[in-house]
C-alpha positions as CSV (number, residue, x, y, z in Angstrom):
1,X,79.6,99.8,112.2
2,X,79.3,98.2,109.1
3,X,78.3,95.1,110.1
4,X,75.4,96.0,112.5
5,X,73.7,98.1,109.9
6,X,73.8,94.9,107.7
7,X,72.5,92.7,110.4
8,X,69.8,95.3,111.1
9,X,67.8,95.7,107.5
10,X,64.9,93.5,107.0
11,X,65.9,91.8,104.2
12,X,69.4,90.8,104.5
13,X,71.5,91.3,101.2
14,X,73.1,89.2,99.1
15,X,76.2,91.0,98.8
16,X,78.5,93.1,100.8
17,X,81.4,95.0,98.7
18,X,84.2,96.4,100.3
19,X,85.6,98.7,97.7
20,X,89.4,99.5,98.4
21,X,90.3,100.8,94.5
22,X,90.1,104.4,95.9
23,X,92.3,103.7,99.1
24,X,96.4,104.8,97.7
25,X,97.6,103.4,101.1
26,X,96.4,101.6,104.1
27,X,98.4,102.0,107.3
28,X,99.3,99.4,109.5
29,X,96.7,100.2,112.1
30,X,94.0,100.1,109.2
31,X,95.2,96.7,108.5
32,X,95.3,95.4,111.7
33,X,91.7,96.8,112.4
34,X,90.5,95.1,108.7
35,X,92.4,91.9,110.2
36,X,90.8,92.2,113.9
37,X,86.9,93.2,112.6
38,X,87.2,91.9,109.1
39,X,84.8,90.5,106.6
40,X,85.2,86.5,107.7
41,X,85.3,88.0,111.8
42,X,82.1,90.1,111.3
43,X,80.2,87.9,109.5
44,X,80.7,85.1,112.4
45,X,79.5,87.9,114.7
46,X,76.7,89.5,113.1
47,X,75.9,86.2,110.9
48,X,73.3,87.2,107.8
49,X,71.8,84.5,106.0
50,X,72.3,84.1,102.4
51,X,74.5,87.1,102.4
52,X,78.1,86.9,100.6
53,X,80.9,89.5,101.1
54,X,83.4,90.7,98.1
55,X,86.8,92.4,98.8
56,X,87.8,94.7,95.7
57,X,89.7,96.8,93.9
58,X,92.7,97.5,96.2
59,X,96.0,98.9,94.6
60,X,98.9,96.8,94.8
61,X,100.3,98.5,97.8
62,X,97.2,97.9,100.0
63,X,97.2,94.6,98.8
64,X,100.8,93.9,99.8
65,X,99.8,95.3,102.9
66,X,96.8,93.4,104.0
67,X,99.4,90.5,103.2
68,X,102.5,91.5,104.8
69,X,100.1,91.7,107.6
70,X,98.4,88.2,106.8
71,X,95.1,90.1,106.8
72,X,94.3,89.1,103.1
73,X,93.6,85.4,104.3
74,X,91.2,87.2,107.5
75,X,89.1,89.0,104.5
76,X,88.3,86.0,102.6
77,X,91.1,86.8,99.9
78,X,91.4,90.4,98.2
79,X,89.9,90.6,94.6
80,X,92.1,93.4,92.4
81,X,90.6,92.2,88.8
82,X,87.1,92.3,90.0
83,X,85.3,95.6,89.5
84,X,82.3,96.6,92.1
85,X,80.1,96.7,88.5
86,X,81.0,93.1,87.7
87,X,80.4,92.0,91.0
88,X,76.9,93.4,91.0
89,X,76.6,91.7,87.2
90,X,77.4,88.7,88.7
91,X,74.7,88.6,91.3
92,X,72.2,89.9,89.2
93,X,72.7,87.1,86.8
94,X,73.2,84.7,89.7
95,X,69.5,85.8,91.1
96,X,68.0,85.5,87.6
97,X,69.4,81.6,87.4
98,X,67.8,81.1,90.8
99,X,64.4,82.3,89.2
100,X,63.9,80.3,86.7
């Protein structure tokens, strides 16, 4: 599971990316499983300080999906303009900030 390997590295990270851009499709059972053990669920249960989680990329017929299935709310929102690259420019210049 995702979240235990997270909760088991020494140094937690500071971001988690679920990348959905190369899913064409997400079944209803997927969703419901998202929904059931998603980001906002797992973090509660496997809690890692400091650490943020990013949900992006998914075509607009996962993301009507995870909504039809009001699983979008249970992942902390779905992010389709946000690239995994500018998510990772955005820490990077987040942790440079915090250094100086």
């Amino acid at each position: 599971m995702i979240w235990q390997r997270v909760h088991a590295e020494p140094t937690p990270p500071r971001l988690v990316v679920l990348d959905l851009s190369a899913a064409p499709r997400v079944d209803l059972q997927s969703a419901q499983a998202l929904g059931q053990y998603g980001v906002r669920n797992c973090c509660e249960r496997y809690p890692v300080s400091g650490s943020r989680t990013a949900v992006l990329g998914p075509r607009s017929s996962v993301r009507d999906r995870l909504r039809n299935e009001g699983v979008d709310g249970k992942l902390g929102g779905v992010n389709c303009f946000t690239t995994v690259a500018d998510a990772i420019d955005n820490l990077v210049l987040n942790v440079t900030r915090e250094q100086t």
